[in-house]
C-alpha positions as CSV (number, residue, x, y, z in Angstrom):
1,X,3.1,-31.6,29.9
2,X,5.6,-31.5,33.4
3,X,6.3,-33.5,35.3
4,X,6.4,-33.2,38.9
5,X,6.9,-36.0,42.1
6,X,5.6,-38.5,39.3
7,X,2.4,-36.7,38.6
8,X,1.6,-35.5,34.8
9,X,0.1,-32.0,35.6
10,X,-1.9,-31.1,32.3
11,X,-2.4,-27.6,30.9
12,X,-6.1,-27.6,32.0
13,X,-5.1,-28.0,35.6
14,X,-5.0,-24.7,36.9
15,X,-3.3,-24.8,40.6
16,X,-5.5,-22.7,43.4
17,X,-4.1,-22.9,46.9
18,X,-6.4,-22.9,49.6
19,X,-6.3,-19.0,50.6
20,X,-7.0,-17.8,47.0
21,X,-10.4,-16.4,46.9
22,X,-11.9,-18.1,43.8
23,X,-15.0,-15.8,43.2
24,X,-12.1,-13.5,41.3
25,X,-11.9,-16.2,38.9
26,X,-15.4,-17.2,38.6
27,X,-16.2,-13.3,37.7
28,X,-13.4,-13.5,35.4
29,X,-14.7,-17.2,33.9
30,X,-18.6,-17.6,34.0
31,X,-19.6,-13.5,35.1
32,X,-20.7,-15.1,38.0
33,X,-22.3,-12.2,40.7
34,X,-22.4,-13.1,44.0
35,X,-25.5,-13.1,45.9
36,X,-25.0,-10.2,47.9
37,X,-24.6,-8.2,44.7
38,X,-27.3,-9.5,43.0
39,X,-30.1,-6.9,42.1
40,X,-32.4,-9.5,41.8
41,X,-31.4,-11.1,45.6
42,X,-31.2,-8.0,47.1
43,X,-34.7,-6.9,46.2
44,X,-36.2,-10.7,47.7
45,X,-34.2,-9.5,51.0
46,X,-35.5,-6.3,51.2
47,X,-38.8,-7.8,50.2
48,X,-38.8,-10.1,53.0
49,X,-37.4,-7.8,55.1
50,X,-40.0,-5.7,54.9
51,X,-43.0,-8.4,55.6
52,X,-41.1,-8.7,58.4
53,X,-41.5,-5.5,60.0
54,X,-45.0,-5.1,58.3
55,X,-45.9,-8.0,61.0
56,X,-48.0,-11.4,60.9
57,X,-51.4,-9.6,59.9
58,X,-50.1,-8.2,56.9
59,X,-48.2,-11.5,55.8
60,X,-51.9,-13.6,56.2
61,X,-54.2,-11.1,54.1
62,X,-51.8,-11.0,51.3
């Protein structure tokens, strides 16, 4: 274990400064897909999406 400015920094302690983009490391760690990516999400938007359009009427009978 280091030491550094009086603080024990363990080997489970993995630094991540606030630019890094930590959705590289959550794909790389739990194969974590994003929302947007998600088959399943994206066919629920596209679902609702399309109620949309299809207009109050439709919405109520179904």
């Amino acid at each position: 274990m280091k030491k550094r400015n009086h603080i024990s920094i363990s080997d489970h302690y993995i630094y991540t400064p606030s630019t890094t983009d930590v959705t590289i490391r959550w794909r790389a760690i739990y194969n974590w897909i994003p929302p947007s990516e998600d088959p399943k999400f994206m066919k629920k938007w596209a679902d609702f999406r399309m109620r949309c359009v299809q207009g109050i009427e439709q919405i109520i009978n179904h």
